[in-house]
Backbone of each chain as nested JSON, in Angstrom:
{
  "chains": [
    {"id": "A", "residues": [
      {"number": 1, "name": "UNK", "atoms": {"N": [98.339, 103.871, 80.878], "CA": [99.162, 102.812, 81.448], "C": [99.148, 102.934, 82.955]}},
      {"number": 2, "name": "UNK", "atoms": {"N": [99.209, 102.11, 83.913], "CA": [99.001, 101.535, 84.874], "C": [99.281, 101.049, 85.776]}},
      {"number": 3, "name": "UNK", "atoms": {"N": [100.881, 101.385, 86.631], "CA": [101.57, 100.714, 87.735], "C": [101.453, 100.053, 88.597]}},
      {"number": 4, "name": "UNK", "atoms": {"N": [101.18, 99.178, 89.863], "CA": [101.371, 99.649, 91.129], "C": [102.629, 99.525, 91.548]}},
      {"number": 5, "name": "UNK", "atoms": {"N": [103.147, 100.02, 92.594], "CA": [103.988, 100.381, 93.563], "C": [103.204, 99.927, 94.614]}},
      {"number": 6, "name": "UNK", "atoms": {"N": [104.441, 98.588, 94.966], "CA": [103.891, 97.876, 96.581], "C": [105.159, 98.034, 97.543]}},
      {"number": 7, "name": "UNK", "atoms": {"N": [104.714, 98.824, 98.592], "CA": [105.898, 98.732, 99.5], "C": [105.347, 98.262, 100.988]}},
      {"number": 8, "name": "UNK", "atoms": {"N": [106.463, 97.439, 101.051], "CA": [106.753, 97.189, 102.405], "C": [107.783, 97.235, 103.243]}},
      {"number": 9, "name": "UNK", "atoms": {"N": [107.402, 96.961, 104.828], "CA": [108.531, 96.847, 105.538], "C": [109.399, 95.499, 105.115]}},
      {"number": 10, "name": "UNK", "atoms": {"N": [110.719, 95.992, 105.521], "CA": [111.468, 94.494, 105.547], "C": [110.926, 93.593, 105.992]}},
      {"number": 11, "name": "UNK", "atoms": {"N": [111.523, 92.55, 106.241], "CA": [111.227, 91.543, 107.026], "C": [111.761, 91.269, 108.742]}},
      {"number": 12, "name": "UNK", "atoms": {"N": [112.908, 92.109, 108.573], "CA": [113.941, 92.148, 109.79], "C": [113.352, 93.207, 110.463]}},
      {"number": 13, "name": "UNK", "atoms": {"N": [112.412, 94.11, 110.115], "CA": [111.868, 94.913, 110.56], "C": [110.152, 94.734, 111.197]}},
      {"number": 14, "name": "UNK", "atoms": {"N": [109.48, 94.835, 112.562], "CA": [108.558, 94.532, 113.125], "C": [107.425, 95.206, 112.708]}},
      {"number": 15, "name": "UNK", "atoms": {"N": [106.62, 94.584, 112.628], "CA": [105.401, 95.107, 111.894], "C": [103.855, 94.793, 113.11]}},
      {"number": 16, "name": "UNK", "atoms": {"N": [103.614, 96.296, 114.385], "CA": [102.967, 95.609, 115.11], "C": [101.085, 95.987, 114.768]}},
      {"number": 17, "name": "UNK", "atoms": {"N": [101.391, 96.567, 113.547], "CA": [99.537, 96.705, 112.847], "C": [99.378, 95.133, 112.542]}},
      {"number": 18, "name": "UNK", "atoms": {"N": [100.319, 94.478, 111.405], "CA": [100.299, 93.14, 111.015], "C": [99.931, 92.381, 112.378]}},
      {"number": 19, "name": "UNK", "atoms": {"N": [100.674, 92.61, 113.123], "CA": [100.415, 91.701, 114.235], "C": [99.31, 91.924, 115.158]}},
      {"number": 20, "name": "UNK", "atoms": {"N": [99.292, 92.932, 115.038], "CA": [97.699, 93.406, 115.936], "C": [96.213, 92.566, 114.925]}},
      {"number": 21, "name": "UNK", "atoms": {"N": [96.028, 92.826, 113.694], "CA": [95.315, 92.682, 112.892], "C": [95.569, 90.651, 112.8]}},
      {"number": 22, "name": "UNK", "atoms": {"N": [96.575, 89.886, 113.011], "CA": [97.095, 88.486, 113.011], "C": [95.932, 87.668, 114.101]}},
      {"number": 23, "name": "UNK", "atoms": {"N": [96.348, 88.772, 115.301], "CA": [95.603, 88.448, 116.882], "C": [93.894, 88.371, 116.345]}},
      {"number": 24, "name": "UNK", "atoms": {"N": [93.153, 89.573, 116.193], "CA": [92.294, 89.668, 115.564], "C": [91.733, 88.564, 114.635]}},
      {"number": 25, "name": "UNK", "atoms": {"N": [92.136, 88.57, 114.195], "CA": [91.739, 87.645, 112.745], "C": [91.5, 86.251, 113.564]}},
      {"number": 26, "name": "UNK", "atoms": {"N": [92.632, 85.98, 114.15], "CA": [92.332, 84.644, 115.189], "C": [91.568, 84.759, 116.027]}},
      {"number": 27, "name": "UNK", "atoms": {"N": [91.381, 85.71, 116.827], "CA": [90.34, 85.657, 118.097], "C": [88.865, 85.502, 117.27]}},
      {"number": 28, "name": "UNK", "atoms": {"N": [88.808, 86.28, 115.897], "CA": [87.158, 85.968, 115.291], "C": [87.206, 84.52, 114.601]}},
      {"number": 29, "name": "UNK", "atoms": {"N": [88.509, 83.613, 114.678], "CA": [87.947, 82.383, 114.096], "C": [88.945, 81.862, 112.954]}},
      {"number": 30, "name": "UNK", "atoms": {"N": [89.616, 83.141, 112.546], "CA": [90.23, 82.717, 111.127], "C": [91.963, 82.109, 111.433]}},
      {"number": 31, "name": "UNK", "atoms": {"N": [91.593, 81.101, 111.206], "CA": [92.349, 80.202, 112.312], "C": [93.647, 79.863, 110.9]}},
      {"number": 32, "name": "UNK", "atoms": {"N": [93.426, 79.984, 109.83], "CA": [94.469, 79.648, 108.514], "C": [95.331, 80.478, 108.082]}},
      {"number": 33, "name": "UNK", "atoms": {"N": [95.311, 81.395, 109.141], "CA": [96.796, 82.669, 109.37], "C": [97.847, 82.462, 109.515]}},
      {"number": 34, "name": "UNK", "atoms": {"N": [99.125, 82.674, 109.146], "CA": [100.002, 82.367, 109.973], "C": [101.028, 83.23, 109.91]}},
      {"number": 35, "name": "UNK", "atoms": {"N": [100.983, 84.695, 109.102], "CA": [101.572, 86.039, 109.052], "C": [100.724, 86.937, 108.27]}},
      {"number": 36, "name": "UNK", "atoms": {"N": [101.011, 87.951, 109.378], "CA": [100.341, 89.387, 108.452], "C": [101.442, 90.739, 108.245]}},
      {"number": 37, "name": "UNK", "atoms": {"N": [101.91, 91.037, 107.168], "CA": [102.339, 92.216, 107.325], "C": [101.618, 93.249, 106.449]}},
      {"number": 38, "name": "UNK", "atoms": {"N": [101.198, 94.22, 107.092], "CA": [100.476, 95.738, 106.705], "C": [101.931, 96.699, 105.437]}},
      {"number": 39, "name": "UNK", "atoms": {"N": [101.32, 97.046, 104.195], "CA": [102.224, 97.64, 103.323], "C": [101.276, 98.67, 103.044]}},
      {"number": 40, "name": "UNK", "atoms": {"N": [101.859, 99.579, 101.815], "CA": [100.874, 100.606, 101.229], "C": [101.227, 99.782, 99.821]}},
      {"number": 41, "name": "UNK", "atoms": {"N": [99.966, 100.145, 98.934], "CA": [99.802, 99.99, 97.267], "C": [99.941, 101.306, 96.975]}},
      {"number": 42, "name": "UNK", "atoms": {"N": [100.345, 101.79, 96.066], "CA": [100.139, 102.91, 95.235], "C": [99.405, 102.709, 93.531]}},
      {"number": 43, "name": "UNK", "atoms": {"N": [98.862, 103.182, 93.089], "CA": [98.334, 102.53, 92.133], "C": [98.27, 104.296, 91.065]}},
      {"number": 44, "name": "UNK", "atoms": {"N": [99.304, 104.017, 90.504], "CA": [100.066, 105.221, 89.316], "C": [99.411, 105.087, 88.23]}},
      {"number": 45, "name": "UNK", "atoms": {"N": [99.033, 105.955, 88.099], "CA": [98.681, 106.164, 86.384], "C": [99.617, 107.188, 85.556]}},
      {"number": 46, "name": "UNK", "atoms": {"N": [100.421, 106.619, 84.805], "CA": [101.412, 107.258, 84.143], "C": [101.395, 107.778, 82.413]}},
      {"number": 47, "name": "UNK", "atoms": {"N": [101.638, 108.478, 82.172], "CA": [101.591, 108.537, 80.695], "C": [102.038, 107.48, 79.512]}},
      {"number": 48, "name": "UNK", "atoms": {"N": [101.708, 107.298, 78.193], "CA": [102.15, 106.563, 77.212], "C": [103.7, 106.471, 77.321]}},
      {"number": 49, "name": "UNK", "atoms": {"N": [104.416, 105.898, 77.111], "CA": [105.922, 105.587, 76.806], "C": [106.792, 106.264, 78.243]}},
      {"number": 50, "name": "UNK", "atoms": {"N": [106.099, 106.031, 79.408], "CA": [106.711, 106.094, 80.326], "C": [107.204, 104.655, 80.622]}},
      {"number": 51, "name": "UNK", "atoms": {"N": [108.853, 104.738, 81.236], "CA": [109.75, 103.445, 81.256], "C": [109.713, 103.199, 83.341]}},
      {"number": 52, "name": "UNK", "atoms": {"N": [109.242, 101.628, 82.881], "CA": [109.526, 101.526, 84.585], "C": [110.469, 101.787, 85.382]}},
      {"number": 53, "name": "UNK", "atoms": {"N": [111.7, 101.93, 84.765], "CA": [112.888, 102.97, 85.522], "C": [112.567, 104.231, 86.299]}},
      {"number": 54, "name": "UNK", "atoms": {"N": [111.794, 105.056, 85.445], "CA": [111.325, 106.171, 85.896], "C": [110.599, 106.203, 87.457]}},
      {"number": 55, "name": "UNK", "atoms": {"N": [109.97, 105.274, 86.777], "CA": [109.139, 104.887, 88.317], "C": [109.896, 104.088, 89.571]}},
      {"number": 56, "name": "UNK", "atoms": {"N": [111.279, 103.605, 88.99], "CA": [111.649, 103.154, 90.16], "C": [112.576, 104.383, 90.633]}},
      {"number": 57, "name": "UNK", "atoms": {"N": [112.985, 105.236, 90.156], "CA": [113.956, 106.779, 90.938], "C": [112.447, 107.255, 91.41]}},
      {"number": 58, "name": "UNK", "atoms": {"N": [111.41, 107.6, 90.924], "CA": [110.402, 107.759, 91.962], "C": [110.542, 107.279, 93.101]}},
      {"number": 59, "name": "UNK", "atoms": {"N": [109.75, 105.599, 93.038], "CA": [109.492, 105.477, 94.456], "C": [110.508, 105.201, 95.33]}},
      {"number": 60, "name": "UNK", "atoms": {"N": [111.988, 105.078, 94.782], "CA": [112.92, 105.943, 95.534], "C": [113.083, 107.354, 96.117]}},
      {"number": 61, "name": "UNK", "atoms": {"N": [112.842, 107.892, 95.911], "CA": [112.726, 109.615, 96.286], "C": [111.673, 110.01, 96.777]}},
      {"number": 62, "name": "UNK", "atoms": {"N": [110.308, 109.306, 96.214], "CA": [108.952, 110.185, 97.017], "C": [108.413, 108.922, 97.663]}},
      {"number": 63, "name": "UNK", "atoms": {"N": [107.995, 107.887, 97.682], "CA": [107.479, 106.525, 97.962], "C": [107.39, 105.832, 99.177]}},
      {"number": 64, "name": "UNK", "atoms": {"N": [108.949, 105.77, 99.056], "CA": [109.761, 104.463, 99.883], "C": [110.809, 105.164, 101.328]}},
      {"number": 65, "name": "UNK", "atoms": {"N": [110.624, 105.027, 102.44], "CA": [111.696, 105.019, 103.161], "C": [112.916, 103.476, 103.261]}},
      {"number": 66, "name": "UNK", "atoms": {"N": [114.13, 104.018, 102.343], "CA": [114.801, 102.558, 102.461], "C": [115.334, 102.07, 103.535]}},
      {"number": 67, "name": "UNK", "atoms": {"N": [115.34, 102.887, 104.382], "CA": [115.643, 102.261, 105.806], "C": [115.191, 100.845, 106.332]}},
      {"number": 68, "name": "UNK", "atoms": {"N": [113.723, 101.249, 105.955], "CA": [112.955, 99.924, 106.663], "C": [111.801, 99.646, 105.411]}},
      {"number": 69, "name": "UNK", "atoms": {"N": [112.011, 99.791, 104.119], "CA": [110.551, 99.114, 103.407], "C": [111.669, 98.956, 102.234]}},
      {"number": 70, "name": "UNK", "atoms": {"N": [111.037, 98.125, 101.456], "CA": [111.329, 97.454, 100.042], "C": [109.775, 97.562, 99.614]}},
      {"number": 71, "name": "UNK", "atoms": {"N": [110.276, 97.792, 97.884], "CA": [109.076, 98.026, 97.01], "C": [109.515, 97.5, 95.794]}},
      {"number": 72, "name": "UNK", "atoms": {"N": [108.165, 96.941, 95.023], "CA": [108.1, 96.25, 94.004], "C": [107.203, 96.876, 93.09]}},
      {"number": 73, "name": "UNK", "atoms": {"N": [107.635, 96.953, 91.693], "CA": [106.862, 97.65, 90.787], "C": [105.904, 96.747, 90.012]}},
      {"number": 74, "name": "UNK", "atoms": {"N": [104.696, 96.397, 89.911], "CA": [104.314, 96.048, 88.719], "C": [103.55, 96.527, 87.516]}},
      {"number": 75, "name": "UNK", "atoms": {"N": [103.257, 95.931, 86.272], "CA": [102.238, 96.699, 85.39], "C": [100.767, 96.22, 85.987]}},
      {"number": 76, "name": "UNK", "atoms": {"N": [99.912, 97.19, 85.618], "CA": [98.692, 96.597, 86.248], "C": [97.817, 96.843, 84.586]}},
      {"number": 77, "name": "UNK", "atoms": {"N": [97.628, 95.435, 84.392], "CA": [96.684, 95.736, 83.178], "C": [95.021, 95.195, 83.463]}},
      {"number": 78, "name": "UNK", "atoms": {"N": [94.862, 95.081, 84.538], "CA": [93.234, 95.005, 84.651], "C": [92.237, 95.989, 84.374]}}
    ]},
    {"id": "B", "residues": [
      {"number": 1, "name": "UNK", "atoms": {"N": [102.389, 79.057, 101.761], "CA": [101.524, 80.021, 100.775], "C": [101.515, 81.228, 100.962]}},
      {"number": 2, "name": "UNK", "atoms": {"N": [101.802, 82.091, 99.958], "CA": [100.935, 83.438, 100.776], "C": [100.478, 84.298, 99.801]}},
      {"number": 3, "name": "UNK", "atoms": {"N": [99.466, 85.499, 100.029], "CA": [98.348, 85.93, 98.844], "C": [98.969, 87.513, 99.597]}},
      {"number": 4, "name": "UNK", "atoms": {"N": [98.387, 88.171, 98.704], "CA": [98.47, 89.703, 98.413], "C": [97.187, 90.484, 98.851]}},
      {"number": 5, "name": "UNK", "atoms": {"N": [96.558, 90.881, 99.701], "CA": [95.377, 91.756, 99.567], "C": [95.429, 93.071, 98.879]}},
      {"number": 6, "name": "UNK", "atoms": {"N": [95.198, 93.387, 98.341], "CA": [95.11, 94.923, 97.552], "C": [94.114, 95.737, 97.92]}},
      {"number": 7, "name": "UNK", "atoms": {"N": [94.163, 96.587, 98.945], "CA": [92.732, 97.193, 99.367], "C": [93.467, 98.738, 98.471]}},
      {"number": 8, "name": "UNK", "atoms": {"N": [91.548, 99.616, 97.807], "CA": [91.994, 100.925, 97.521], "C": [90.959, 101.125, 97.931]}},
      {"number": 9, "name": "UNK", "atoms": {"N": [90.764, 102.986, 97.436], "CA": [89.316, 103.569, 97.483], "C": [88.609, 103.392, 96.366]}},
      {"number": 10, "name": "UNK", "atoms": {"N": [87.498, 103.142, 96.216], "CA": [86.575, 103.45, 94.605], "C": [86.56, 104.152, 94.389]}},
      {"number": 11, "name": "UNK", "atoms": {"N": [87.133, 104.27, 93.255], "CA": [86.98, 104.903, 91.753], "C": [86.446, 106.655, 92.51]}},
      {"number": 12, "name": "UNK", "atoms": {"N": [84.913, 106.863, 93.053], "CA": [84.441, 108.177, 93.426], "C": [84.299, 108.769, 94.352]}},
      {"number": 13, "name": "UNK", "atoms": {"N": [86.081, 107.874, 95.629], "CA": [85.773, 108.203, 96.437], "C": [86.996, 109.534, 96.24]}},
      {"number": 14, "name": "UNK", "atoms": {"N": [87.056, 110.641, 97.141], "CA": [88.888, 111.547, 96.661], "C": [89.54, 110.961, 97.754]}},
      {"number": 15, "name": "UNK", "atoms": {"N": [90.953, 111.11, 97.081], "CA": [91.975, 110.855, 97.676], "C": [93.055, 111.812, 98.242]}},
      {"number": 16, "name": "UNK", "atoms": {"N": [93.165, 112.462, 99.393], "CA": [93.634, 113.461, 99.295], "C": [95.307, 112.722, 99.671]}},
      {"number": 17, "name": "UNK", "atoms": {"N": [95.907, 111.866, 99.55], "CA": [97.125, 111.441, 99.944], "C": [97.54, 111.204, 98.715]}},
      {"number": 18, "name": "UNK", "atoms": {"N": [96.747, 110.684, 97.805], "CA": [97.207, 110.785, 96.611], "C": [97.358, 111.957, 95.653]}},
      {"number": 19, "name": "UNK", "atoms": {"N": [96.683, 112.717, 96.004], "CA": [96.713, 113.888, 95.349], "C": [98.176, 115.028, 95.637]}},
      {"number": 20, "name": "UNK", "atoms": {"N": [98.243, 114.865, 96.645], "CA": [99.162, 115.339, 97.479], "C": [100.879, 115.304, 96.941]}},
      {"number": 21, "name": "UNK", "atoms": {"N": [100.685, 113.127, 96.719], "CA": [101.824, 112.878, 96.456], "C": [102.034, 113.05, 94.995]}},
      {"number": 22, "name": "UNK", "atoms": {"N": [100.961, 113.244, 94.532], "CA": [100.938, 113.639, 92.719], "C": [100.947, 114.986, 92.566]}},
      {"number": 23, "name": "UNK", "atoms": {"N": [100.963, 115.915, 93.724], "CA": [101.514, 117.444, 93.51], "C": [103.333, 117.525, 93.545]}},
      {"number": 24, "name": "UNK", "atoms": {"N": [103.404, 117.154, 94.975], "CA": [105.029, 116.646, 95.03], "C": [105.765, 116.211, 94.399]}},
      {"number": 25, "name": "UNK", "atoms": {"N": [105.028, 115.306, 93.598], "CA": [105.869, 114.599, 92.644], "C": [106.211, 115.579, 91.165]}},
      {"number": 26, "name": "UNK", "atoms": {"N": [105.45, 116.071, 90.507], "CA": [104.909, 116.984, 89.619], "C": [106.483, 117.93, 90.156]}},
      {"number": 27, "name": "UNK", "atoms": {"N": [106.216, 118.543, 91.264], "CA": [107.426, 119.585, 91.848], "C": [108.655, 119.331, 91.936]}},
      {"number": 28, "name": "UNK", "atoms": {"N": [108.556, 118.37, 92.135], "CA": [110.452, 117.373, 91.862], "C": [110.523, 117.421, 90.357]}},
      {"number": 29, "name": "UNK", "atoms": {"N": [109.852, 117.051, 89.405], "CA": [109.737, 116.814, 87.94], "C": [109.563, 115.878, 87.17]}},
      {"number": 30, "name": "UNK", "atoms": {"N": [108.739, 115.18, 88.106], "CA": [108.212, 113.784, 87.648], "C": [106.832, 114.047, 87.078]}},
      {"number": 31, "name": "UNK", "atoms": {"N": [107.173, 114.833, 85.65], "CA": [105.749, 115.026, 84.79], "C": [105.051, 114.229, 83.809]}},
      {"number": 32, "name": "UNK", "atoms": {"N": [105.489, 112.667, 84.558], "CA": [105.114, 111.675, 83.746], "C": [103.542, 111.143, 84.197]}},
      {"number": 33, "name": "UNK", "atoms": {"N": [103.759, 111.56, 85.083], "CA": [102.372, 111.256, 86.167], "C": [100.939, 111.631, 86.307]}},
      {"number": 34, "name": "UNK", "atoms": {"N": [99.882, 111.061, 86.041], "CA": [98.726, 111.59, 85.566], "C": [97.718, 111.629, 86.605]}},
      {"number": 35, "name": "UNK", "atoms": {"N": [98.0, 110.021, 87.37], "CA": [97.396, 109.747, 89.132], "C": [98.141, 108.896, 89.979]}},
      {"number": 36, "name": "UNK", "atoms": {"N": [98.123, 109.475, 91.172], "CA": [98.547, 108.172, 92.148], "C": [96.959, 108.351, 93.394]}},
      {"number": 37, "name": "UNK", "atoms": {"N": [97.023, 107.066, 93.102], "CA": [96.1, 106.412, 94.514], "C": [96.931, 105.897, 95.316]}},
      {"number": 38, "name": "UNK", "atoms": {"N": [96.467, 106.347, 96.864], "CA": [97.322, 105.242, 97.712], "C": [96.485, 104.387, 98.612]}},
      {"number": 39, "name": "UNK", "atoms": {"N": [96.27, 103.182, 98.274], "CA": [96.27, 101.894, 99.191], "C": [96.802, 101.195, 99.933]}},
      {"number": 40, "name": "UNK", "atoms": {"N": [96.214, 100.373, 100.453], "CA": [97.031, 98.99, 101.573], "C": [97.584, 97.568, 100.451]}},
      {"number": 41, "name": "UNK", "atoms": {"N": [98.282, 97.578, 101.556], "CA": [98.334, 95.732, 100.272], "C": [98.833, 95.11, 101.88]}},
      {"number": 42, "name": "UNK", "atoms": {"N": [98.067, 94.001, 101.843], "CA": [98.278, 93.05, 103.235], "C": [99.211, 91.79, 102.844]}},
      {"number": 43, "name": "UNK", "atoms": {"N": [99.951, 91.548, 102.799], "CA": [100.853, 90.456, 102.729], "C": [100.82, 89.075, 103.6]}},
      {"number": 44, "name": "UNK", "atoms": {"N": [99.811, 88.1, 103.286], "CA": [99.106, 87.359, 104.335], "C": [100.048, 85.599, 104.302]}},
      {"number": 45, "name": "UNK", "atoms": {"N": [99.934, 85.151, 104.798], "CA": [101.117, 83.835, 104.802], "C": [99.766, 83.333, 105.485]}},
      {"number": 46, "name": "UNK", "atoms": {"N": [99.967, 81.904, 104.457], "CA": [98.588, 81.003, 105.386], "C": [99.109, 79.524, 104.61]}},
      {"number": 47, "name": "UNK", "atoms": {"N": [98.081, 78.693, 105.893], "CA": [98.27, 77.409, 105.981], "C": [97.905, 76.847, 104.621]}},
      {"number": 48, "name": "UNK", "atoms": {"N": [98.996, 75.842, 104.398], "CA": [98.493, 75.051, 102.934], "C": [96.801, 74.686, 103.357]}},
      {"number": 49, "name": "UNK", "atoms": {"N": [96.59, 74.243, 101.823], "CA": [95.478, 73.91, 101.595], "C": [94.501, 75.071, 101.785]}},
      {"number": 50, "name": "UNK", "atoms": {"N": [95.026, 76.286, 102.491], "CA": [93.431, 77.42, 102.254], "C": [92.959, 77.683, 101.03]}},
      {"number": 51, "name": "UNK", "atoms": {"N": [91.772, 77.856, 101.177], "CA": [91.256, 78.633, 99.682], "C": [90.951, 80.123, 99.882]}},
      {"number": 52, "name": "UNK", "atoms": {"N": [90.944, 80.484, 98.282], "CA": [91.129, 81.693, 98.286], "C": [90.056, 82.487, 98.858]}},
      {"number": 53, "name": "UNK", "atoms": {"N": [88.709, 81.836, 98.958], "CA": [87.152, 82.199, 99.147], "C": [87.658, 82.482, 100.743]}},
      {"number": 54, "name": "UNK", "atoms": {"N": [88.242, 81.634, 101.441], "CA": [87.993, 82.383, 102.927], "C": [88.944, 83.591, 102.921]}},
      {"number": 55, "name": "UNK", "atoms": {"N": [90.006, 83.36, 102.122], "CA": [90.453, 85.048, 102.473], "C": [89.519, 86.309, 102.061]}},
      {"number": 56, "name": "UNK", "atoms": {"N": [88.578, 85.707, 101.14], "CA": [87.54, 86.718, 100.498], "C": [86.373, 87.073, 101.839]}},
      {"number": 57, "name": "UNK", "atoms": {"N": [86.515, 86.356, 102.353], "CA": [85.702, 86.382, 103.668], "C": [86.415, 87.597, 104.621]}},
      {"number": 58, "name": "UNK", "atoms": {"N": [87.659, 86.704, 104.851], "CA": [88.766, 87.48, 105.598], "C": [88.753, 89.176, 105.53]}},
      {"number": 59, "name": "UNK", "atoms": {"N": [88.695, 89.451, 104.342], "CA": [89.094, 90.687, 104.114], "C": [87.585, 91.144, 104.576]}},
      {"number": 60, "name": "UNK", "atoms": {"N": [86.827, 90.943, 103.6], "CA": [85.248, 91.724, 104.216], "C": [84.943, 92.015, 105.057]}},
      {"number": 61, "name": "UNK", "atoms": {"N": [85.615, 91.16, 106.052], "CA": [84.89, 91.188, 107.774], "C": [85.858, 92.004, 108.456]}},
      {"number": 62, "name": "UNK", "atoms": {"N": [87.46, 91.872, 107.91], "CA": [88.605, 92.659, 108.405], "C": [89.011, 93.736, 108.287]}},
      {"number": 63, "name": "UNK", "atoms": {"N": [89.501, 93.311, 106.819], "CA": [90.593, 94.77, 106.315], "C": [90.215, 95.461, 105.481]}},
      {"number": 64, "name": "UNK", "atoms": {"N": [88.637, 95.484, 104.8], "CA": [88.477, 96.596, 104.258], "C": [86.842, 97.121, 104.652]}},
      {"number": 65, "name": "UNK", "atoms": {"N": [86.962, 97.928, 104.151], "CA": [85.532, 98.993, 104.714], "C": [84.484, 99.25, 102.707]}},
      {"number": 66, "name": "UNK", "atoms": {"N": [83.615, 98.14, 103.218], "CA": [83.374, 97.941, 101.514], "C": [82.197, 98.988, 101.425]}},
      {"number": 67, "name": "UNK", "atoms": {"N": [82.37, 99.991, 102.448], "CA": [81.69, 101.621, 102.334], "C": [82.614, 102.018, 100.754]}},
      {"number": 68, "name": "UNK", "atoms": {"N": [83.56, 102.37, 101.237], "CA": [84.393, 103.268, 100.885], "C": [85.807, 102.909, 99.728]}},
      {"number": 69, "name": "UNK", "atoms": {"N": [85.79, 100.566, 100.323], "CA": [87.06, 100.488, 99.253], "C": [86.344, 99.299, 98.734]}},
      {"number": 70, "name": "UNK", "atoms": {"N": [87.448, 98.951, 97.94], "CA": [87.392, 97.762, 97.163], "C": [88.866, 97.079, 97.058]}},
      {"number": 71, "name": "UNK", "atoms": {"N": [88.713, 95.627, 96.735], "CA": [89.932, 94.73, 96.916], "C": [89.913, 93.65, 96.287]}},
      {"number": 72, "name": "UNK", "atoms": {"N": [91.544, 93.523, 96.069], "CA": [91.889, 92.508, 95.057], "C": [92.534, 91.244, 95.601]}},
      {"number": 73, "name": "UNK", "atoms": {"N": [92.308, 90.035, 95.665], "CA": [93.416, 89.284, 96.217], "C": [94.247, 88.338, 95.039]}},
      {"number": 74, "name": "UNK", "atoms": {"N": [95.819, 88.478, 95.502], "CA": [96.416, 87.43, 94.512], "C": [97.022, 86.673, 94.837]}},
      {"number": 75, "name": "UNK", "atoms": {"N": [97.399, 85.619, 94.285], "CA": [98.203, 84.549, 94.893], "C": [100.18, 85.437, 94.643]}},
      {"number": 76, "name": "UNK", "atoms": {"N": [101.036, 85.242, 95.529], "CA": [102.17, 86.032, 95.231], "C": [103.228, 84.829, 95.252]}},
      {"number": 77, "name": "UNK", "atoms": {"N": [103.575, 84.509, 94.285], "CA": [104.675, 83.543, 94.259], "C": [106.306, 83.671, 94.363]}},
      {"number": 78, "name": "UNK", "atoms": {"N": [106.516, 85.011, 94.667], "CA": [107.614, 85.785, 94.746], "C": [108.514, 85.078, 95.926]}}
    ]}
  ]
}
C-alpha cells in the first residue's frame, strides 16, 4: 500500500523558490503561469492494514513543520 | 486552474533523505513503514484554457532533471 504525503507552505506564508522559479518560467516564454509554490511529496510505502490516521500523527511529528506548511494525505494506487 | 507537479527520483536512483527519515521514523515507533521517498510537488496556478501538454513541456525544461527523476502531473481540484 501506497501514500503520498504532500506538504506545503501556507499560503500566508512566502514562498521565494516558487517565486524565483515563476520569474524563470516567464523570462523562457511560459507565459500561462500565474503562481508557483515549491512543496515536498513524500511517497510512503506502508504495510497491509495500516490506517491513514497513523500516517497523519506521523507527518505530524516527523514530516511537517506546522508553523508554516499544511499537508495532505493521499492513497496512491498507480 | 491549478495542477500538481509530482517530481521524484527513479525507482534506481538512492535516496538518502528518505532513508534517513525511514530510520527516524522506525526510532519513534512508527513500524508500519516499509519506504519513504522524498520529492517535490510544485503547486502551479495557470491561466484558463492551458493544456496539460505545455505543463508537460514546463516541467522538462524546468523542474525536473529527467537524468535522475520522473514526474507526474494532476489536475488538483481541492
Amino acid at each position: 500500500m501506497r501514500y503520498v504525503v504532500e506538504v506545503h507552505l501556507k499560503p500566508e506564508v512566502s514562498d521565494p523558490e516558487g517565486a524565483a522559479i515563476l520569474q524563470a518560467a516567464r523570462a523562457l516564454g511560459f507565459d500561462f503561469l500565474s503562481d508557483v509554490r515549491v512543496g515536498k511529496s513524500f511517497e510512503i510505502e506502508v504495510k497491509e492494514g495500516t490506517e491513514e490516521k497513523e500516517l497523519e500523527v506521523l507527518s505530524d511529528k516527523l514530516l511537517v513543520n506546522p508553523v508554516v506548511e499544511t499537508f495532505r494525505i493521499r492513497r496512491d494506487d498507480d
